[in-house]
N, C-alpha and C positions, 0 to 999 in steps of 0.2 A: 350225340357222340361226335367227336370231333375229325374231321377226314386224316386220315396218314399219311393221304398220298394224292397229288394232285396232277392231274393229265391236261396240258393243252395245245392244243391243233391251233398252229396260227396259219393263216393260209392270205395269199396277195398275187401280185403282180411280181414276176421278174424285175429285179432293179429298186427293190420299193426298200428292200430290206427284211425281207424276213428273216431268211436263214442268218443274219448280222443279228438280228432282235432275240431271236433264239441262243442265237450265242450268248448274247450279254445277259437276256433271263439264266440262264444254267451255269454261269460263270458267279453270278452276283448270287445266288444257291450256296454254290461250293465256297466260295468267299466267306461266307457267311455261318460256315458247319454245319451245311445240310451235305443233301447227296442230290443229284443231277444228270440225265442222261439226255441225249439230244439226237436226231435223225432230220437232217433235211430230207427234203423229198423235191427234184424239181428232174424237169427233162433235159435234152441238148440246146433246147431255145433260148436266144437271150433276155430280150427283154419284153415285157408286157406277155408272156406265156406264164401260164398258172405256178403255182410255188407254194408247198407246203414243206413245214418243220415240226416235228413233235418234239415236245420236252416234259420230263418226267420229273416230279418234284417230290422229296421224301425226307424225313428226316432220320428213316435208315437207308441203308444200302440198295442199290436199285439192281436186278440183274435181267430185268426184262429191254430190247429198244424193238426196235420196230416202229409202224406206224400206229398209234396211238387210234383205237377202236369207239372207243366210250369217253371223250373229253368230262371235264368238268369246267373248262372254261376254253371258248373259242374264239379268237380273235382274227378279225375279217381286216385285212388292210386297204381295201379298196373296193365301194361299192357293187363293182363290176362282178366280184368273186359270187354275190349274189345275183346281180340282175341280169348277168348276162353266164352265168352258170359257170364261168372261168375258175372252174377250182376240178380237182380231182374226186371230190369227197361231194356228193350230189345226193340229195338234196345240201346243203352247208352246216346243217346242224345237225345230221346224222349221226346215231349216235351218243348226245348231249344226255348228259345221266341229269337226274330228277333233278331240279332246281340250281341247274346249270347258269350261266354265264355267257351272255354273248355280249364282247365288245366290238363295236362298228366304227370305224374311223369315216364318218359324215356328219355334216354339221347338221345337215337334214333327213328326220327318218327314210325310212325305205317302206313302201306300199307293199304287203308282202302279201300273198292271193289268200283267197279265205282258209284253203287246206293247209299250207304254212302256216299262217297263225292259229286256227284250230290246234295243230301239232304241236306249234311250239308252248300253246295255250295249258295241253295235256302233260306237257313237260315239266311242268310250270318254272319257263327255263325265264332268266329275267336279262332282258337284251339292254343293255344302254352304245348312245352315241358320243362319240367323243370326237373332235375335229382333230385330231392330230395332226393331218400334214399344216392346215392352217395354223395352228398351233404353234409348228415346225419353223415356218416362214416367217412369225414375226420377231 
C-alpha cells in the first residue's frame, strides 16, 4: 500500500539551515501540485542551540501542523543533534514509524549504544549517511 502522507522531523543546529530547508521541502511540494504544511520549532538562542522544523507532505489537503509525533523520515543535520543529545525530541528517533528513514549529514557513521541500535533495530528504521556540508563546500 502505498503511504498518502509523509511526516518529516528535520532537526540541527541554529544557523545550519533547517527551518530554510524546510521551507524549500514544502515550497518545491506546492510547486509541484501537492499539499504542504510546515512548523519550525526553535528557541530565543541564536546559534549552535537546537532547531527543529516539521513538514507535512500529501498529495490531498493537509489541515493538521503542529509538531510532527511519528515521522517517516528524519533528518539530522549535524551529528551533535545525536551525540550530544542537542535536539528537543530525545531520544532522535522517537517516534520513527516502522521502516522509517534516517538521514545523517556525516561522512562517518555514528557509534550508537547497543539500546539505540536494538531500537532502532525493532524499527526496522533504515539510517544512511550522507556528507552534505562537505558536499556543500566543494
Amino acid at each position: 500500500m502505498a503511504v498518502k502522507r509523509y511526516n518529516v522531523r528535520m532537526a540541527g543546529l541554529g544557523g545550519q539551515g533547517v527551518v530554510t530547508a524546510s521551507h524549500i521541502l514544502s515550497n518545491g511540494v506546492v510547486i509541484s501540485g501537492g499539499h504542504s504544511s510546515l512548523v519550525p520549532f526553535f528557541g530565543s538562542e541564536k546559534r549552535n542551540a537546537p532547531v527543529e522544523s516539521y513538514v507535512r507532505i500529501s498529495a490531498d489537503e493537509i489541515y493538521e501542523i503542529g509538531e510532527i509525533i511519528y515521522p517517516n523520515v528524519i533528518m539530522i543535520f549535524h551529528p551533535s543533534v545525536i551525540t550530544l543529545g542537542k535536539s528537543y525530541t530525545m531520544p532522535f528517533y522517537t517516534g520513527l514509524k516502522e521502516s522509517g528513514v534516517i538521514l545523517i549529514n556525516s561522512k562517518t557513521p555514528i557509534n550508537f549504544s547497543k539500546d539505540e541500535q536494538r531500537e532502532m533495530d525493532a524499527m526496522n528504521a533504515k539510517v544512511y549517511y550522507v556528507p552534505c556540508t562537505e558536499i556543500a563546500n566543494e
